[in-house]
FIFIZA-311652 format. One record per residue: residue number from 1; residue in one letter; z, y, x of N, C-alpha, C, O in turn. Coordinates in Angstrom, 1 decimal, m for minus. Example, Ala and Ser with C-alpha at 12.3 -4.5 7.8 and 13.67 -1.06 7.14 Angstrom:
+-----+----+--------+---------+--------+--------+----------+---------+--------+---------+--------+--------+---------+--------+
:   i : aa :   n.up : n.north : n.east :  ca.up : ca.north : ca.east :   c.up : c.north : c.east :   o.up : o.north : o.east :
+-----+----+--------+---------+--------+--------+----------+---------+--------+---------+--------+--------+---------+--------+
:   1 :  A :    7.8 :    m5.7 :   13.2 :    7.8 :     m4.5 :    12.3 :    7.8 :    m3.3 :   13.2 :    8.5 :    m3.3 :   14.2 :
:   2 :  S :    7.1 :    m2.2 :   12.8 :    7.1 :     m1.1 :    13.7 :    7.9 :     0.0 :   12.9 :    8.0 :     1.1 :   13.4 :
+-----+----+--------+---------+--------+--------+----------+---------+--------+---------+--------+--------+---------+--------+
This chain:
+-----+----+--------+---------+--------+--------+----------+---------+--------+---------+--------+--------+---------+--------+
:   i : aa :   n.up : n.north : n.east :  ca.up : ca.north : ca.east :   c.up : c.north : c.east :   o.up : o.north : o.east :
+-----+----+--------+---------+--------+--------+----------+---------+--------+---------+--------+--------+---------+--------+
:   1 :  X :   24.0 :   m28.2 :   14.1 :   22.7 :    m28.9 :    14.3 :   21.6 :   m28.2 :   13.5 :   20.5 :   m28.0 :   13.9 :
:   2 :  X :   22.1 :   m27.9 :   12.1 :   20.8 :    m27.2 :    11.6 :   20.2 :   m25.8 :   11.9 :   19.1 :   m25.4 :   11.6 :
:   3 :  X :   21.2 :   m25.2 :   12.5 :   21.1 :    m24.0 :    13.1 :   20.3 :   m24.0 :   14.3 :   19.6 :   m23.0 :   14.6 :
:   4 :  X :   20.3 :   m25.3 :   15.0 :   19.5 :    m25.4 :    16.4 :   18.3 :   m25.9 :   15.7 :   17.5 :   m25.2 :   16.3 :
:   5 :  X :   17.8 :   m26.4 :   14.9 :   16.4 :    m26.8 :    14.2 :   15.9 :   m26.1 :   13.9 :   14.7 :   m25.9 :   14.2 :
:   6 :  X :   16.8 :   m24.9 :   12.8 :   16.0 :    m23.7 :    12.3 :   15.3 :   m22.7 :   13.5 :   14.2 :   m22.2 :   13.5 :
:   7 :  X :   16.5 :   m22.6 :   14.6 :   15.7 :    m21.6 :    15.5 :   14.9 :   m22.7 :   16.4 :   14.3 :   m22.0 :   17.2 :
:   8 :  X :   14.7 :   m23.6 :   16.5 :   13.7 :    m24.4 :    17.3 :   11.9 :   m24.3 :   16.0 :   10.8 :   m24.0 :   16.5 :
:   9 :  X :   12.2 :   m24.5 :   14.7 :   11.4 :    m24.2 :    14.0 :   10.7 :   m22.6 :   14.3 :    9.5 :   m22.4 :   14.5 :
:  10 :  X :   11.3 :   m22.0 :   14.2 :   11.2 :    m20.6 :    14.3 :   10.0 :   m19.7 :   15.8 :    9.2 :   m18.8 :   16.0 :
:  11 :  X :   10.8 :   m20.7 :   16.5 :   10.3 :    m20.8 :    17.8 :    8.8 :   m21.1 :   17.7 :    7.8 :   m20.3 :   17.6 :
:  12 :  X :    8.8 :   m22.4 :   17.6 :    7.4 :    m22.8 :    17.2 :    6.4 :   m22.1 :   16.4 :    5.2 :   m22.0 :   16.8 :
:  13 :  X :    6.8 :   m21.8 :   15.5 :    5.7 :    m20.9 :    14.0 :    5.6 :   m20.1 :   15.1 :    4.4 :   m19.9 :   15.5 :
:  14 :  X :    6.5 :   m19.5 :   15.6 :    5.8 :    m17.6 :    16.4 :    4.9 :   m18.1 :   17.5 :    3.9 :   m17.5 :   17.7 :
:  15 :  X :    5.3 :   m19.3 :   18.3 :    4.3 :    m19.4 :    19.6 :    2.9 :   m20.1 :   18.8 :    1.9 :   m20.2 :   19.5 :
:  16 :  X :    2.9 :   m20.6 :   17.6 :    1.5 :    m21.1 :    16.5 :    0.8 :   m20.2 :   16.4 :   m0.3 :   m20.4 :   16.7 :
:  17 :  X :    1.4 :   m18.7 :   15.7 :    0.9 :    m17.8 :    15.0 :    0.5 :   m16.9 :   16.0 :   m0.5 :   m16.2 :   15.8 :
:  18 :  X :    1.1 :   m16.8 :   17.0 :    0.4 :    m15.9 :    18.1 :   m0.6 :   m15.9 :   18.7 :   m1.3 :   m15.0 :   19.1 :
:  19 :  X :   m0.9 :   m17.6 :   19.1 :   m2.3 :    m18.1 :    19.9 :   m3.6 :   m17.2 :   18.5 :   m3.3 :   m17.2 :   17.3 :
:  20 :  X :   m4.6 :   m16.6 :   19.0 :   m5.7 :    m16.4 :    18.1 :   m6.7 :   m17.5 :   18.6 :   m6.9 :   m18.0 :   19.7 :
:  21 :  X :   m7.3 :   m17.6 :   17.4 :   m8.4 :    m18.8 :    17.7 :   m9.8 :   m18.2 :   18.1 :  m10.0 :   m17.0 :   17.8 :
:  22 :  X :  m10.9 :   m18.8 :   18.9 :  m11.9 :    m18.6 :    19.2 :  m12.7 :   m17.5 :   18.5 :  m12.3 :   m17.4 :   17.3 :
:  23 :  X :  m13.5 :   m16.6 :   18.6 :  m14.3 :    m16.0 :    17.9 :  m15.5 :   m15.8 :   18.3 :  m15.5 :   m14.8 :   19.1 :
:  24 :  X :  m16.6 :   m16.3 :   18.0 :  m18.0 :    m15.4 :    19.0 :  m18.3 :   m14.2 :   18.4 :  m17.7 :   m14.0 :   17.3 :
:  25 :  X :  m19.1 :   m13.4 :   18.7 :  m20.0 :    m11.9 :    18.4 :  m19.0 :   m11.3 :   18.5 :  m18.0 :   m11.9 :   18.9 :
:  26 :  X :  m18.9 :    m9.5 :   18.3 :  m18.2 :     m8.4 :    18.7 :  m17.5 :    m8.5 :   18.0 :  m17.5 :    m7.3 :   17.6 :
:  27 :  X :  m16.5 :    m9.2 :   17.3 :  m15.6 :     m8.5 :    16.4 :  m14.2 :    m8.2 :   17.1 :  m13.7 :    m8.8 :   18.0 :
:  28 :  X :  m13.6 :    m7.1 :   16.3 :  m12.5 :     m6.6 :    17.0 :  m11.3 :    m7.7 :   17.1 :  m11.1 :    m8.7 :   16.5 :
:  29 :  X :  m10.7 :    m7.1 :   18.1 :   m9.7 :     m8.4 :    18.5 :   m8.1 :    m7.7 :   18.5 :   m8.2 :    m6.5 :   18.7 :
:  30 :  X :   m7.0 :    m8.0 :   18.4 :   m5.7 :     m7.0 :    19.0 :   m5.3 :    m7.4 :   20.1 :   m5.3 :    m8.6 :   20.3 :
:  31 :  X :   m4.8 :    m6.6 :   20.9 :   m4.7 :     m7.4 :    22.5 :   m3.9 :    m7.9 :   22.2 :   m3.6 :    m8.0 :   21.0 :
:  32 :  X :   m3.3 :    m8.6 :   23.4 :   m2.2 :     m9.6 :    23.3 :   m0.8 :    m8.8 :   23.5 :    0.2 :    m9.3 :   23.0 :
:  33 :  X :   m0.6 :    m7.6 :   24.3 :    0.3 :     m7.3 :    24.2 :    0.9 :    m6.7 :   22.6 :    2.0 :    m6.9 :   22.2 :
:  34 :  X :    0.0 :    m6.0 :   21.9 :    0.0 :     m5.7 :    20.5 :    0.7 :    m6.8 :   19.7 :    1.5 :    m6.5 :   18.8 :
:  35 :  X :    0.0 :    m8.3 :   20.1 :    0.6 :     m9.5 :    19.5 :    2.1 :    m9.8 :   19.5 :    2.8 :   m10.3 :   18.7 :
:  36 :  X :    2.3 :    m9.4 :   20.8 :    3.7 :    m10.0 :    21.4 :    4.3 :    m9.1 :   21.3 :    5.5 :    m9.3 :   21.6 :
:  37 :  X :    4.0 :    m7.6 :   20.8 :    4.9 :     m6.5 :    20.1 :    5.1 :    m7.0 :   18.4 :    6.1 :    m6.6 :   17.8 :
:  38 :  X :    4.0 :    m7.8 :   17.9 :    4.5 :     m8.2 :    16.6 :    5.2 :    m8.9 :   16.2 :    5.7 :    m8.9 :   15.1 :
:  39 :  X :    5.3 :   m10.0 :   17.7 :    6.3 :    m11.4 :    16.7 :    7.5 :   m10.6 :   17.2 :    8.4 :   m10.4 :   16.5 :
:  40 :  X :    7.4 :   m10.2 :   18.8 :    8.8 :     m9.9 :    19.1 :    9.5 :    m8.9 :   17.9 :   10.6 :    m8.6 :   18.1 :
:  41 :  X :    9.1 :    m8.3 :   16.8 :    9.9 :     m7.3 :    15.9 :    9.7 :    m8.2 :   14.7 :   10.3 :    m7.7 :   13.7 :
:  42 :  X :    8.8 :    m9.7 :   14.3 :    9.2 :    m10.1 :    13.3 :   10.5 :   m10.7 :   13.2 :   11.3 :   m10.7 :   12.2 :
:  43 :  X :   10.5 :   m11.5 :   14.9 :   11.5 :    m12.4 :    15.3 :   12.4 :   m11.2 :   15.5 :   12.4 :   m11.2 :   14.2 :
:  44 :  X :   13.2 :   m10.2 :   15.7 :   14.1 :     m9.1 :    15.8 :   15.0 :    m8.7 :   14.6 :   16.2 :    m8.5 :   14.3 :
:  45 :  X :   13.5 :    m8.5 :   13.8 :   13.6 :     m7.9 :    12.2 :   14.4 :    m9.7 :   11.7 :   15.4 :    m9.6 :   11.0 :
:  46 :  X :   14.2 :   m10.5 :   12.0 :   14.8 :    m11.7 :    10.9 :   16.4 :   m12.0 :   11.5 :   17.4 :   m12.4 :   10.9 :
:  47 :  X :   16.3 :   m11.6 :   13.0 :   17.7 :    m12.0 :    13.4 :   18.5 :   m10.9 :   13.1 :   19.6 :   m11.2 :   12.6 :
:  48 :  X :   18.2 :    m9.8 :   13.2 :   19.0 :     m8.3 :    12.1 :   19.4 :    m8.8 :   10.7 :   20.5 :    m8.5 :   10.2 :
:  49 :  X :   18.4 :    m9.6 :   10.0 :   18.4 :     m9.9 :     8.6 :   20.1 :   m10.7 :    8.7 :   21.1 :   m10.5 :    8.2 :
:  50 :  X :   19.7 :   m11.7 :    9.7 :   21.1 :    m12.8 :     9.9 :   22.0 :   m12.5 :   10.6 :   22.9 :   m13.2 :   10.9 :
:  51 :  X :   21.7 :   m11.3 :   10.9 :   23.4 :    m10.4 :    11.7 :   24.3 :   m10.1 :   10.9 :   25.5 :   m10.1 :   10.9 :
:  52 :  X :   23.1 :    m9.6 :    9.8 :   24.4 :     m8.6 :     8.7 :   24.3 :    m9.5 :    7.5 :   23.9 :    m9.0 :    6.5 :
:  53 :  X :   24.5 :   m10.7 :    7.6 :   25.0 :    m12.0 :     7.2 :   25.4 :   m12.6 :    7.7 :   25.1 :   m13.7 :    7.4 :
:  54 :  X :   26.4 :   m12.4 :    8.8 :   27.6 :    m13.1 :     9.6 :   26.3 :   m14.3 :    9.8 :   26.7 :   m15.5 :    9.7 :
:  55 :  X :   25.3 :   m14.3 :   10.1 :   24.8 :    m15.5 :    10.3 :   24.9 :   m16.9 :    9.0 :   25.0 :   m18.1 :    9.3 :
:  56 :  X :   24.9 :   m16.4 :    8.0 :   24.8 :    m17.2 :     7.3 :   23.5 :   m17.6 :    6.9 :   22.7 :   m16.8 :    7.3 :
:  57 :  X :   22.9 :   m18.6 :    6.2 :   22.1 :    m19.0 :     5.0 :   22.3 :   m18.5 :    3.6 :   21.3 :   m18.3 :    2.9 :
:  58 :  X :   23.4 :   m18.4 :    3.2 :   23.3 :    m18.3 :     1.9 :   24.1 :   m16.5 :    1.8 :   25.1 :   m16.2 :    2.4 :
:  59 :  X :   23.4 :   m15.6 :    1.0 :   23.7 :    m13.8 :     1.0 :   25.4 :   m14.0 :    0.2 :   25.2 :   m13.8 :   m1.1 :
:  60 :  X :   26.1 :   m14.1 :    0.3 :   27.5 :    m13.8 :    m0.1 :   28.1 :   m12.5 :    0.3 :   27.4 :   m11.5 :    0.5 :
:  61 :  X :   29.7 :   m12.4 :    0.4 :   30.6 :    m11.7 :     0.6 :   30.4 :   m11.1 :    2.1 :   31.4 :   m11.4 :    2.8 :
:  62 :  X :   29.4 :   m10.4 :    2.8 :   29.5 :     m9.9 :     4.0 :   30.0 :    m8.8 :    4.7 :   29.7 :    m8.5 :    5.9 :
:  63 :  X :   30.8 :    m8.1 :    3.9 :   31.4 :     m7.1 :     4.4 :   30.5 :    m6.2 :    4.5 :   31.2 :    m5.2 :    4.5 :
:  64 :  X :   29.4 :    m5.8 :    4.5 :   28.9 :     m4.3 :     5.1 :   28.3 :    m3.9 :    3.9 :   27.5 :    m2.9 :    3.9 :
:  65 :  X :   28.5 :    m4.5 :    2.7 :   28.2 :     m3.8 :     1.2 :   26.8 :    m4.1 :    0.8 :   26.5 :    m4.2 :   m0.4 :
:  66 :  X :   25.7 :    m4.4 :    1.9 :   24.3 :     m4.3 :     1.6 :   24.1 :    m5.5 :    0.4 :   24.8 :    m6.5 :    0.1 :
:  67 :  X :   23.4 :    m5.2 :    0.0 :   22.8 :     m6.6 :    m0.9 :   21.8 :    m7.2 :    0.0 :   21.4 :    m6.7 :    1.0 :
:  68 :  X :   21.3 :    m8.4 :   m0.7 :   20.0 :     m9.0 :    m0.1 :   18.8 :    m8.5 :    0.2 :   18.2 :    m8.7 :    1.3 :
:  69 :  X :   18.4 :    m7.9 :   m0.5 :   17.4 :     m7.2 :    m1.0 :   17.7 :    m5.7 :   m0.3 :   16.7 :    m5.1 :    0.1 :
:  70 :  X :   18.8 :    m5.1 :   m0.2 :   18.8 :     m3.5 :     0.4 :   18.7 :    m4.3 :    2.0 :   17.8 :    m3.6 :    2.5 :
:  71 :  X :   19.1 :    m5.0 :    2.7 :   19.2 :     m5.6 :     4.1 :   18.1 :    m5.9 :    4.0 :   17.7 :    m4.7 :    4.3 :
:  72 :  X :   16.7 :    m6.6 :    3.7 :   15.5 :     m6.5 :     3.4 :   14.8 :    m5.1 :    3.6 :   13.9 :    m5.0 :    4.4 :
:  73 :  X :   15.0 :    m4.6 :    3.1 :   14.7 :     m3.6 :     2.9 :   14.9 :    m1.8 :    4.0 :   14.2 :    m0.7 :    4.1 :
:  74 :  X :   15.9 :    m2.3 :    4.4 :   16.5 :     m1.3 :     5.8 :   15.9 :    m1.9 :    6.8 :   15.0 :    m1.3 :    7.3 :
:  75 :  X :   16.0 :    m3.4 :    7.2 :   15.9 :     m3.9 :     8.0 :   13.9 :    m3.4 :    8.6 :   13.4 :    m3.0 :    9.6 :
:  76 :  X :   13.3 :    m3.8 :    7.3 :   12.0 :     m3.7 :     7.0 :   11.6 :    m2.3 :    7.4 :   10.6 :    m2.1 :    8.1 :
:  77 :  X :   12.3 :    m1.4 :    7.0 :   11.7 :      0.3 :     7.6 :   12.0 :     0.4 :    8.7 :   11.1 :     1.0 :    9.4 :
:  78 :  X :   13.4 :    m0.1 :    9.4 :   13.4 :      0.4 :    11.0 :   12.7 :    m0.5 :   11.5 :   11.9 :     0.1 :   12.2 :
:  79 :  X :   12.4 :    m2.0 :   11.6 :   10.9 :     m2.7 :    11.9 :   10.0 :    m1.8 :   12.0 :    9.4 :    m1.4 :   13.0 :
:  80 :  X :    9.7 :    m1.4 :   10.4 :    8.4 :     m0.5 :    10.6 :    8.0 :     0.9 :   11.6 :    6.9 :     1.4 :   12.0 :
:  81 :  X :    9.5 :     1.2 :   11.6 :    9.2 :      2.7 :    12.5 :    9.6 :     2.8 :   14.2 :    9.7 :     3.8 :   14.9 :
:  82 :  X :    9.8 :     1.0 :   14.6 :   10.2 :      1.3 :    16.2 :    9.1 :     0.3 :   16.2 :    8.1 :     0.7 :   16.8 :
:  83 :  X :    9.0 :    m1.0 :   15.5 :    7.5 :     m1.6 :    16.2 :    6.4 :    m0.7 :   17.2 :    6.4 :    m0.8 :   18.4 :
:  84 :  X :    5.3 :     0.4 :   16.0 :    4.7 :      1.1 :    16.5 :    4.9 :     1.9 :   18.0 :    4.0 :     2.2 :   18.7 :
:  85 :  X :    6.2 :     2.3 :   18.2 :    6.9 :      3.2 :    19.1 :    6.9 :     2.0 :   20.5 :    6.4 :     2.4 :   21.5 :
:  86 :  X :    7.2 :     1.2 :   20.3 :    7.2 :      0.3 :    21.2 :    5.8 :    m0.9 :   21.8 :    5.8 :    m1.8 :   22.7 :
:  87 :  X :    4.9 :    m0.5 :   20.9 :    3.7 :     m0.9 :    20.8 :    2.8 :     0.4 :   21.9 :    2.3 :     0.0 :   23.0 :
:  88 :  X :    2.7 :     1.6 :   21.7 :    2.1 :      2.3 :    22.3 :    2.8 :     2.8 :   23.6 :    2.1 :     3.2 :   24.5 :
:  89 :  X :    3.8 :     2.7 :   23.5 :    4.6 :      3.2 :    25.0 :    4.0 :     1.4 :   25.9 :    3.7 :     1.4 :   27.1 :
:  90 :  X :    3.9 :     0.4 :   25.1 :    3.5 :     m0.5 :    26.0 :    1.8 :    m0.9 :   26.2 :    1.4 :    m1.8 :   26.9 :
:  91 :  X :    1.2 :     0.1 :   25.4 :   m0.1 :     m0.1 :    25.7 :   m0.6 :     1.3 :   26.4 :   m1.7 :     1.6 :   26.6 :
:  92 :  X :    0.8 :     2.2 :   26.7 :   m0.1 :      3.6 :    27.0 :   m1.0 :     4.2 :   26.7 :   m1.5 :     5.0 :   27.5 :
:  93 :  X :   m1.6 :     4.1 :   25.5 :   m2.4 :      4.6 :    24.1 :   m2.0 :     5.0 :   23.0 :   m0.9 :     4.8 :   22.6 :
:  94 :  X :   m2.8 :     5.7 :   22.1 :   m2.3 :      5.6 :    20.8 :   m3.1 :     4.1 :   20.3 :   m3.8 :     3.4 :   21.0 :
:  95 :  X :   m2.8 :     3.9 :   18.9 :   m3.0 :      2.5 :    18.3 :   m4.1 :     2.5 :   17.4 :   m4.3 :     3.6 :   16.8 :
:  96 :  X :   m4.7 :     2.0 :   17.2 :   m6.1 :      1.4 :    16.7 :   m5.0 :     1.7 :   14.8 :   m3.8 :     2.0 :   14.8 :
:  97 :  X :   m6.0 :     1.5 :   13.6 :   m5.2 :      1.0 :    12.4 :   m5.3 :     0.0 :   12.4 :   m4.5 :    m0.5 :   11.6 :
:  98 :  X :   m6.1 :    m1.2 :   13.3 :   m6.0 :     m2.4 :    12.8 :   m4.1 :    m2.9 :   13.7 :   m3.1 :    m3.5 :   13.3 :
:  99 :  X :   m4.5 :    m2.4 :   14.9 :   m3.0 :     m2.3 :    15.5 :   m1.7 :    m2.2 :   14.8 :   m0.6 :    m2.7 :   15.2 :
: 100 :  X :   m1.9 :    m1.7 :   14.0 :   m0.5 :     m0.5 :    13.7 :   m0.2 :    m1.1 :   12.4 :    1.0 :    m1.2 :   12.1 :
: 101 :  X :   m1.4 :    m1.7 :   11.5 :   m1.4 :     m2.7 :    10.4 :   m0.6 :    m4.0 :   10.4 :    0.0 :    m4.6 :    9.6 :
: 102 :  X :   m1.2 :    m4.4 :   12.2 :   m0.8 :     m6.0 :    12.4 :    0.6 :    m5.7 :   12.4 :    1.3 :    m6.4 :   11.7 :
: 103 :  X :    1.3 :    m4.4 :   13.2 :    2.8 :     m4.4 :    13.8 :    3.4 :    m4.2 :   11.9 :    4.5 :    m4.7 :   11.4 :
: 104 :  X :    2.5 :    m3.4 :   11.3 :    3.5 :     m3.2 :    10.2 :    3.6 :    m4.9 :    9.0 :    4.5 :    m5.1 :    8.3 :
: 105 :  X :    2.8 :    m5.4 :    9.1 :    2.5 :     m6.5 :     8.5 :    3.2 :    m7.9 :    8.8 :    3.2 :    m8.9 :    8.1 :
: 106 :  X :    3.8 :    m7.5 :   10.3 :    4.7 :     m8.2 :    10.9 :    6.1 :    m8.0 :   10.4 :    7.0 :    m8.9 :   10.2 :
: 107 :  X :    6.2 :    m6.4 :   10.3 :    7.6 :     m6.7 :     9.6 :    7.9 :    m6.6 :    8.1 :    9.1 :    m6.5 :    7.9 :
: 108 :  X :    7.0 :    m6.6 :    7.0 :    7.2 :     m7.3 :     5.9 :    7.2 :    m8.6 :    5.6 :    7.8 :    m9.2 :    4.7 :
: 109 :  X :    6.1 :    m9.3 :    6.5 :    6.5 :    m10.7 :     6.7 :    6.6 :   m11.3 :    7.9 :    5.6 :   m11.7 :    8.5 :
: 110 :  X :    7.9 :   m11.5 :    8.6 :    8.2 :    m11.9 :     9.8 :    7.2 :   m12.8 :   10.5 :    7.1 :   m14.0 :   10.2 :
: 111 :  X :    6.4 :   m12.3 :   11.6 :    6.1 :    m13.7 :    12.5 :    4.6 :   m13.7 :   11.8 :    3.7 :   m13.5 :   12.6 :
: 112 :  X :    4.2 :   m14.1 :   10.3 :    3.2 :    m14.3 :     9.6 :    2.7 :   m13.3 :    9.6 :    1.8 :   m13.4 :   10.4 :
: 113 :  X :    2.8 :   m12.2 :    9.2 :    2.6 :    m11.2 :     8.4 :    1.1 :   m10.6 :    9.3 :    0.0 :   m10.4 :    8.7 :
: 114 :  X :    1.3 :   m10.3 :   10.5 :    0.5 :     m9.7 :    11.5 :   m1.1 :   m10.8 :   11.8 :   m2.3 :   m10.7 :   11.9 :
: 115 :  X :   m0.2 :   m11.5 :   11.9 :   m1.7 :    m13.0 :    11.8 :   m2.8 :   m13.0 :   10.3 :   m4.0 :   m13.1 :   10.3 :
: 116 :  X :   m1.9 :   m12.9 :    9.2 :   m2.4 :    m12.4 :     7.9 :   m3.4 :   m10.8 :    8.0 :   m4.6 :   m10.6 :    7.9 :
: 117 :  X :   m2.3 :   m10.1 :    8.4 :   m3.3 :     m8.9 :     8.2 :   m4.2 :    m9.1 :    9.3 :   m5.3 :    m9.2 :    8.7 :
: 118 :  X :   m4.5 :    m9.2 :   10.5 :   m5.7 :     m9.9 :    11.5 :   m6.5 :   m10.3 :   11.2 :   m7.6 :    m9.8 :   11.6 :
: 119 :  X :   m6.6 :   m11.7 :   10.1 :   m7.3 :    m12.3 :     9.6 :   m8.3 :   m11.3 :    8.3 :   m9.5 :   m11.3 :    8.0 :
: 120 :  X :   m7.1 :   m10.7 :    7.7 :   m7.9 :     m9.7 :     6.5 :   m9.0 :    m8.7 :    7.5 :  m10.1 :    m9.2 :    7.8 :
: 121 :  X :   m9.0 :    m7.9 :    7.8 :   m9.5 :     m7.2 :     8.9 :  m11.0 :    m7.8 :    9.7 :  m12.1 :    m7.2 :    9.9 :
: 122 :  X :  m10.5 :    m9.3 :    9.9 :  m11.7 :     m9.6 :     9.8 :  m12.4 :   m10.0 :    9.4 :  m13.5 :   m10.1 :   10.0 :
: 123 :  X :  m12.0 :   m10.5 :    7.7 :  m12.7 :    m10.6 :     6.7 :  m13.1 :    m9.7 :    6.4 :  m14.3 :    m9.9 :    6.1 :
: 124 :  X :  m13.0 :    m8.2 :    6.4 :  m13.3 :     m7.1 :     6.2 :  m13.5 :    m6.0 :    6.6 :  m12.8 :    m5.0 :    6.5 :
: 125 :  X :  m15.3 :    m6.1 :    7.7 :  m15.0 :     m5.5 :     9.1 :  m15.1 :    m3.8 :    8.5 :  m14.6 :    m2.9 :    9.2 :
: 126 :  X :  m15.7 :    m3.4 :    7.0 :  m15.7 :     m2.2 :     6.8 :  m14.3 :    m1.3 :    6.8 :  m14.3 :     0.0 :    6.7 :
: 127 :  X :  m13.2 :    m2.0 :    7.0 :  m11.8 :     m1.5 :     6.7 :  m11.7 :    m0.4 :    8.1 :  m11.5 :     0.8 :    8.1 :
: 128 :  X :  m12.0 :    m1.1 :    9.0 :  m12.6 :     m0.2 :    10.2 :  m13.2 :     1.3 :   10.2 :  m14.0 :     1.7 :    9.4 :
: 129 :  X :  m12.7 :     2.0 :   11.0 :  m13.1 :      3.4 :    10.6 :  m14.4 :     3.5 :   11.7 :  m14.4 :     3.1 :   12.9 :
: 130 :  X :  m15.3 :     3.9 :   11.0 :  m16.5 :      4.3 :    12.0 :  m17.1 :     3.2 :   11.9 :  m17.6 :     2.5 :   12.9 :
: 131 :  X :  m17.1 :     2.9 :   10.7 :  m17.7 :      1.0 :    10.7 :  m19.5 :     1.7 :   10.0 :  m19.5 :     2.6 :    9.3 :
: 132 :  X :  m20.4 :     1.2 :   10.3 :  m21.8 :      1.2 :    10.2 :  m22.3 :     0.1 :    9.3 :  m22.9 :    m0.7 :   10.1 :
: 133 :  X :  m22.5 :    m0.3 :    8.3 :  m23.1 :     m1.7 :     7.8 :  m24.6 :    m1.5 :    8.6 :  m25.1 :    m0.5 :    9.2 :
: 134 :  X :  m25.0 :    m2.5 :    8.5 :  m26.5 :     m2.9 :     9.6 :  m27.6 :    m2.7 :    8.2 :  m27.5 :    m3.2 :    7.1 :
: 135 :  X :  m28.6 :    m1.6 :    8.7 :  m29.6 :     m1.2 :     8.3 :  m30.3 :    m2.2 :    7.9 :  m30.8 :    m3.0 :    8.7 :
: 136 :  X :  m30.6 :    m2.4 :    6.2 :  m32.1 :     m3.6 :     6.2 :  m33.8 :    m2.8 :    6.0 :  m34.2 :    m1.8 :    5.4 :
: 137 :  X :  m34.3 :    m3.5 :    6.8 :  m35.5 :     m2.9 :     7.1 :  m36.3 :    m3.1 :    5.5 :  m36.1 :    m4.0 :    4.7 :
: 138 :  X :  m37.4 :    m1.9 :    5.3 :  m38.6 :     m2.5 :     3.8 :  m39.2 :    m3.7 :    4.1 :  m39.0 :    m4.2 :    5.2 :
: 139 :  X :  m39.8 :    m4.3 :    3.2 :  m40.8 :     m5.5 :     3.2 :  m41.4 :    m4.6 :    3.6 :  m41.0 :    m3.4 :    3.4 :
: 140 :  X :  m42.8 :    m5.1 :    4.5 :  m44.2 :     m4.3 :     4.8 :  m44.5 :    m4.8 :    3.5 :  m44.0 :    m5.8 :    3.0 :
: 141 :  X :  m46.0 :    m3.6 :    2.8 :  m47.0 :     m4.3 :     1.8 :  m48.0 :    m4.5 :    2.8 :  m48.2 :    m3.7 :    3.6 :
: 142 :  X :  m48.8 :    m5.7 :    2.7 :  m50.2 :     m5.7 :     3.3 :  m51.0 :    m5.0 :    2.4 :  m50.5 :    m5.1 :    1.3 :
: 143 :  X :  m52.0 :    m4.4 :    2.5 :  m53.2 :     m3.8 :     1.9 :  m54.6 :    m4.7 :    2.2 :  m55.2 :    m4.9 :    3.3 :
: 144 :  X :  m55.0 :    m5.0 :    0.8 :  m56.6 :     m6.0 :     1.0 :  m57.4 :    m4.8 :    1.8 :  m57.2 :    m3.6 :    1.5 :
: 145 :  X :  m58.0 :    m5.2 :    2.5 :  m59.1 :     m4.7 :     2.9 :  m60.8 :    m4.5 :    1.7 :  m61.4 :    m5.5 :    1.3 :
: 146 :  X :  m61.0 :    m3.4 :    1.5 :  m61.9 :     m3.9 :     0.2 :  m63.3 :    m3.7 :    0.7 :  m63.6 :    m2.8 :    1.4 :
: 147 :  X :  m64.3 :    m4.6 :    0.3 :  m65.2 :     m4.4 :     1.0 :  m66.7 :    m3.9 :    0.4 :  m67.6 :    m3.7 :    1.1 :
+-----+----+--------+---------+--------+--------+----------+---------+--------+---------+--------+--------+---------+--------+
């Protein structure tokens, strides 16, 4: 039973975290396929995590020698190096950095991670390459007319 709650919870947070909320003016957006390349390898990257833990909750005796933290850790670089691969073969492009950020951000923090880095990004449109801040114009001086 808790097993069916956990992945019922799990479920939920990724279909939460994936909707993006409204935005007016030009700011950059990640498509949706880019999105659904992210949860799909947070959600991948966490069930790998609970593979090589016989499916457990708690990190004990699992046979394949890893520790917690080294399965973290493996798990987290092959995330990081097929996301992207699988991201651009399905966008038939190469990837933006804001792209490539969300997919890697996904798999240091499952599911969240990519919504996080999205959000920074657009707190921070200069992170952007080829970013322009908007020009402020001088005060005019009037000049008295002297007579």
């Amino acid at each position: 039973m808790n097993r069916k709650l956990a992945l019922l919870a799990a479920a939920t947070a990724a279909f939460v975290f994936a909707g993006q909320s409204a935005q007016a003016g030009g700011r950059n957006h990640v498509d949706k396929r880019v999105a659904a390349v992210a949860v799909g390898a947070g959600v991948a990257s966490t069930a790998a995590y609970f593979a090589i833990n016989d499916w457990h909750w708690k990190w004990g005796n699992n046979g394949s020698g890893l520790t917690q933290l080294g399965a973290y850790g493996a798990i987290t670089i092959g995330c990081a190096a097929v996301s992207p691969i699988v991201a651009t073969v399905v966008l038939k492009r190469q990837l933006t950095n804001r792209e490539a950020h969300v997919l890697l951000g996904s798999c240091v923090v499952p599911v969240v991670g990519g919504w996080l880095v999205n959000a920074a990004y657009n707190a921070h449109p200069e992170w952007e390459p080829g970013y322009k801040p908007a020009k402020h114009r001088k005060a005019r001086k009037h000049r008295m007319k002297k007579m």
